[in-house]
N, C-alpha and C positions, 0 to 999 in steps of 0.2 A: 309083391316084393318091393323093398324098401330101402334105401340109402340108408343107414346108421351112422352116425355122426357120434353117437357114446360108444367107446367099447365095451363098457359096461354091458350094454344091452348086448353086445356081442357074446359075451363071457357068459351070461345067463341060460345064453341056447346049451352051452355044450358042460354046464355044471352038474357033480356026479349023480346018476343015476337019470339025466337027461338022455330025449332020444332027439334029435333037430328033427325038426320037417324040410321037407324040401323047400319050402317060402324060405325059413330059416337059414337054411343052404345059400340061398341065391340070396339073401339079405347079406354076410356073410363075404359074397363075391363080390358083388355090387361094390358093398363098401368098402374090401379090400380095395380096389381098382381105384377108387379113390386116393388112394395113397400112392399107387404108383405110377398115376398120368395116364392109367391106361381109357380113361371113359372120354367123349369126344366132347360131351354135353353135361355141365351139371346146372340141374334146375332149380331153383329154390321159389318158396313162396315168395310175396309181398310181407307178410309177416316174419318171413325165417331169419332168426339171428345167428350166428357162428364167427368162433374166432380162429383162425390158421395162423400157425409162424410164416408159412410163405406160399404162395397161388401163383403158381406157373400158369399164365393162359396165352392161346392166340390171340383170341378174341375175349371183350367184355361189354356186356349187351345189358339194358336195362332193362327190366321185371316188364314183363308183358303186359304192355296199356300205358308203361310211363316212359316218359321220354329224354328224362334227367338221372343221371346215375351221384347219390351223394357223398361226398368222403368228409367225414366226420373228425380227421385228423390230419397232419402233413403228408403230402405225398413225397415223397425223395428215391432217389435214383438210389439202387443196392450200393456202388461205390466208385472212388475216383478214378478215371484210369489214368494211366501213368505221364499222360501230358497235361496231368489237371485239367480237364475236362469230364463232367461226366454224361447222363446219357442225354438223348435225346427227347422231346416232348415233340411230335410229330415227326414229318418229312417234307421233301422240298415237292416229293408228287403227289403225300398225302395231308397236308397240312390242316392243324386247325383252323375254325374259321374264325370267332373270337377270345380272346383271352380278357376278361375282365380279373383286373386283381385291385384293390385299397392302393398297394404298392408295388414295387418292383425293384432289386436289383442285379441289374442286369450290366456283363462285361463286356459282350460283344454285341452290334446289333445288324442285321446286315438283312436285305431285302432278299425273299424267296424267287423272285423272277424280275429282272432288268435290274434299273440300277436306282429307283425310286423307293425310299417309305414313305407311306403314308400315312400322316398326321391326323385326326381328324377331332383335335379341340385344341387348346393352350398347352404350349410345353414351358412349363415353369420351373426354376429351380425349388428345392428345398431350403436352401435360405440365400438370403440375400446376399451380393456381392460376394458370393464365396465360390462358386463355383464356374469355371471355364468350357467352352465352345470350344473344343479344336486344344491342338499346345503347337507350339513353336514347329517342333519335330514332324506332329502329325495333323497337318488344316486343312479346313474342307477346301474342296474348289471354287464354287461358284457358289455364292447364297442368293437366292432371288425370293425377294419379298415385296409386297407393296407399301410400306413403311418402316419407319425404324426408327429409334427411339435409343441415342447415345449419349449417356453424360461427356466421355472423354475418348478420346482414341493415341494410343500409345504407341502407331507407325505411321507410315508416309503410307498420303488416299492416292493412288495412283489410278488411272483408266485403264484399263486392256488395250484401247487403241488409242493413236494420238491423232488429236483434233477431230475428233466425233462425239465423245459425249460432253452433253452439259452439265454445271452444276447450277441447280435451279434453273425455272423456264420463267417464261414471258409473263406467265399466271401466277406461278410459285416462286418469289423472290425470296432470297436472302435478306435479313433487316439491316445486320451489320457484318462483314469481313475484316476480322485483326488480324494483320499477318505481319510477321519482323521484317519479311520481306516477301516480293512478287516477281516473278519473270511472265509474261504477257506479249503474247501476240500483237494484239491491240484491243482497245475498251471502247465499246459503241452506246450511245444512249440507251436509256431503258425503253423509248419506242424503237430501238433498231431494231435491223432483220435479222440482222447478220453477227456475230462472233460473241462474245461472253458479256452478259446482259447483267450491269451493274448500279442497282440505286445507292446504294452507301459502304462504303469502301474505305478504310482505314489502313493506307499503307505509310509505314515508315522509312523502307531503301526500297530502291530499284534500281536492279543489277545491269539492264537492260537498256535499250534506246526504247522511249516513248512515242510511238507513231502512229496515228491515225488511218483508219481503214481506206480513207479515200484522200486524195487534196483538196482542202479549201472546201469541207463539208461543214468537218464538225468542230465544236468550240471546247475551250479549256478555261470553264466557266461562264457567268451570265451577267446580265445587268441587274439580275436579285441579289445574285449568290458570286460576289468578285472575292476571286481568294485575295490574301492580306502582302505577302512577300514574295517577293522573284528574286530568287540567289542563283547567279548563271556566274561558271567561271572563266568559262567559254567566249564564243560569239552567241549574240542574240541575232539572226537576220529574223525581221518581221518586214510584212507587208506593207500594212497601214497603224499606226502608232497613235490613239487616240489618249490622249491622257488630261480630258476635261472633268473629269470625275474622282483625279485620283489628286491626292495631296503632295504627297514628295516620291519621285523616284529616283533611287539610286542603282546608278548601272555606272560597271567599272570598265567593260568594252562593247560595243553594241556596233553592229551592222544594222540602219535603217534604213530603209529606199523612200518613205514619207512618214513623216513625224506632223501630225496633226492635234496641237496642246494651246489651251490658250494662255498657258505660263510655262517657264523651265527653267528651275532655278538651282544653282552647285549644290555639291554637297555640303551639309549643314546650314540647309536653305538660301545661305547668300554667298556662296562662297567659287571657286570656280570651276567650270566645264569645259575640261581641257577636251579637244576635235584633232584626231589625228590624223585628217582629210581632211579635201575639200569641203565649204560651206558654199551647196548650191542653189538656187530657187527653183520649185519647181518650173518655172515660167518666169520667161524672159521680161524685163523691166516692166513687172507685177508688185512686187510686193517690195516691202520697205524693212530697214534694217531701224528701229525704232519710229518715234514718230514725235510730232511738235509738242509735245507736251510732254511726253515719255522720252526723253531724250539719253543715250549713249554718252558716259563721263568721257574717258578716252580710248583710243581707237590708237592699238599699239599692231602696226604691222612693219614688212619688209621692202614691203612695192602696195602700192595703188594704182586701178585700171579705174579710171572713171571719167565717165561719157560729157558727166556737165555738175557743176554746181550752182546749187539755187538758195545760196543764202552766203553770205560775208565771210569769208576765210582771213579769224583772226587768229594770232597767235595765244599763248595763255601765258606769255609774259612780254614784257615792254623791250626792246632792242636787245632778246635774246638768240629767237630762231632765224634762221636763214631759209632764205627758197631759193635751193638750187645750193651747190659746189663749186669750186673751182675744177673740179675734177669732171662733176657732173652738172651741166650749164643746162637752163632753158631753151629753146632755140628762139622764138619768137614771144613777145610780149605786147597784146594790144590790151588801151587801154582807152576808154570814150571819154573819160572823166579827168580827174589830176592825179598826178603823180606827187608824191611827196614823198621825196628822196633826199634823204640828212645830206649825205654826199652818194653824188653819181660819179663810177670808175669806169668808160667808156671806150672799150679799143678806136672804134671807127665811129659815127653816127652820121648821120643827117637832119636837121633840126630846121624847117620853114621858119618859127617864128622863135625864138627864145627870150623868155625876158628875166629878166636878175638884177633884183635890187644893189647886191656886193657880188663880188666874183674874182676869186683868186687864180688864172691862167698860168699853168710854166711855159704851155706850145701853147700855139695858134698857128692853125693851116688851114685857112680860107680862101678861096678869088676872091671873096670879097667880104666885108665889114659895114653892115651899116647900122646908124642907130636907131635908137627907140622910134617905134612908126614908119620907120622908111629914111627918116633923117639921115643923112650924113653926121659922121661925130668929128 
């Protein structure tokens, strides 16, 4: 007995004056059964070809000895069901193991077991700059890669946690940072240990106060690399103030505790430095307020405190100035050498020897008079 797949041969058994045999019979059964799902197994050679409108099976098993089943055309699911979706191509407990295809379009993608797929060559777009990662509405979580590779970025880079990650390390520097602006912690040398590790850095505001991770470690600039301008609108308090190296500074309030320069000259090089404090020396009768050669034009103050003079106190005009007030008098005046006095105005005196070639008196009140030498006049 035999499956028939032509009806034809069917038709043949029972044409008039035909008797079937019983093969013919069971050929007949066989075949019907094929039509109505009733057979469990249908077998076919390695050679059998046949065409069906539609093949209900459990199961589809490949020709005995082969281990590929081929489909010659598309395969597609019979039809949509009504949430647009249609059927499946495996299961979550019986799943394929590979799927090799040229291409793919595919709407949803979602992993059979945990919460990983697995990649395992280049995922590239179909063309260039045209197609998006994620959208606004729907973005992934967490992307972890060991490189990346960004022409622009279109939001703010933020960290997951503050003050834990780096940007760039010790090994992998940044070349240049452009920013409109910075807010910072603080910036430690490129040999530091500690906080955000920067060789070249281009900022134009800082919203911030500027502060160093420790006191009186690290420097703001070098004796290669001196920046050009200092615009402070502020106070400046600095420590030690060397400025043998630099041509002109102009500062408009400064708090200094030692200023060590071997020039300092006004603004517009020779012009003046006005001190809104005291001028004191470091060290007590040390240093000198010009010097014999370098000498100070005039000397405009309020009051003078001074210990001694060592050179001629002359005036800088002829029977102009006065020493001393009527208001504000000397108190004593020694003198080793001569006097020469146009007219002397005298409350009281005492005079050992007096000598006067002419001499106009109104009073005279002496015990006694005498003349030139000891003479009597």
């Amino acid at each position: 007995m035999a499956i028939q797949t032509s009806s034809a041969v069917l038709k043949s058994y029972f044409e008039t004056g035909d008797v079937p045999t019983a093969a013919q019979f069971g050929d007949l059964i066989d075949s019907t059964a094929l039509y109505d799902g009733t057979l469990e197994n249908i077998v076919f050679s390695g050679s059998s070809t046949g065409s069906f409108g539609m093949v209900r099976a459990k199961e589809l098993h490949p020709h005995t000895g082969s281990t590929t089943m081929n489909v010659s055309a598309s395969l597609l699911p019979p039809f949509i069901g009504p949430t647009g979706v249609g059927m499946d191509l495996g299961a979550t407990l019986t799943p394929w193991k590979h799927v090799y295809a040229a291409s793919a379009s595919v709407d949803f993608l979602n992993a059979r077991t945990g919460s990983v797929v697995i990649v395992s060559g280049g995922l590239a777009p179909l063309i260039n700059s045209s197609y998006d990662l994620g959208t606004t509405d729907l973005k992934w979580n967490m992307l972890h890669i060991s490189g990346v590779n960004i022409d622009y970025i279109s939001s703010s880079v933020e960290p997951d946690q503050t003050n834990l990650r780096n940007l760039g390390s010790a090994t992998r520097q940044f070349s240049t940072v452009f920013a409109k602006s910075a807010s910072l912690e603080y910036i430690s040398a490129s040999n530091g240990t500690l906080g955000t590790t920067i060789q070249i850095a281009k900022i134009n505001q800082v919203s911030g106060a500027l502060l160093p991770m420790a006191d009186n470690v690290f420097d703001l600039g070098s004796g290669a690399k001196s920046w050009k301008d200092l615009h402070v609108q502020g106070t400046a308090t600095i420590g030690t103030l060397a400025l043998g190296n630099v041509g002109t500074i102009v500062v408009t309030t400064a708090s200094l505790a030692i200023i060590s320069s071997s020039r300092i000259d006004g603004v517009g090089g020779y012009g003046n430095i006005i001190i809104s404090g005291g001028l004191v020396p470091g060290t007590t009768n040390v240093f000198d307020l010009g010097t014999t050669t370098t000498t100070w034009r005039t000397l405009h103050v309020s009051g003078a405190n001074i210990g001694y003079v060592s050179s001629s106190l002359i005036p800088d005009q002829d029977n102009l100035r006065d020493l001393g007030t009527s208001a504000r008098e000397w108190k004593d005046l020694y003198l080793d050498g001569t006097a020469n006095i146009d007219v002397l105005a005298a409350d009281t005196g005492t005079v050992n020897t007096l000598t006067a070639t002419t001499a106009s008196l109104t009073v005279i009140s002496s015990s006694r008079i005498d003349g030139i030498g000891g003479m009597e006049m």
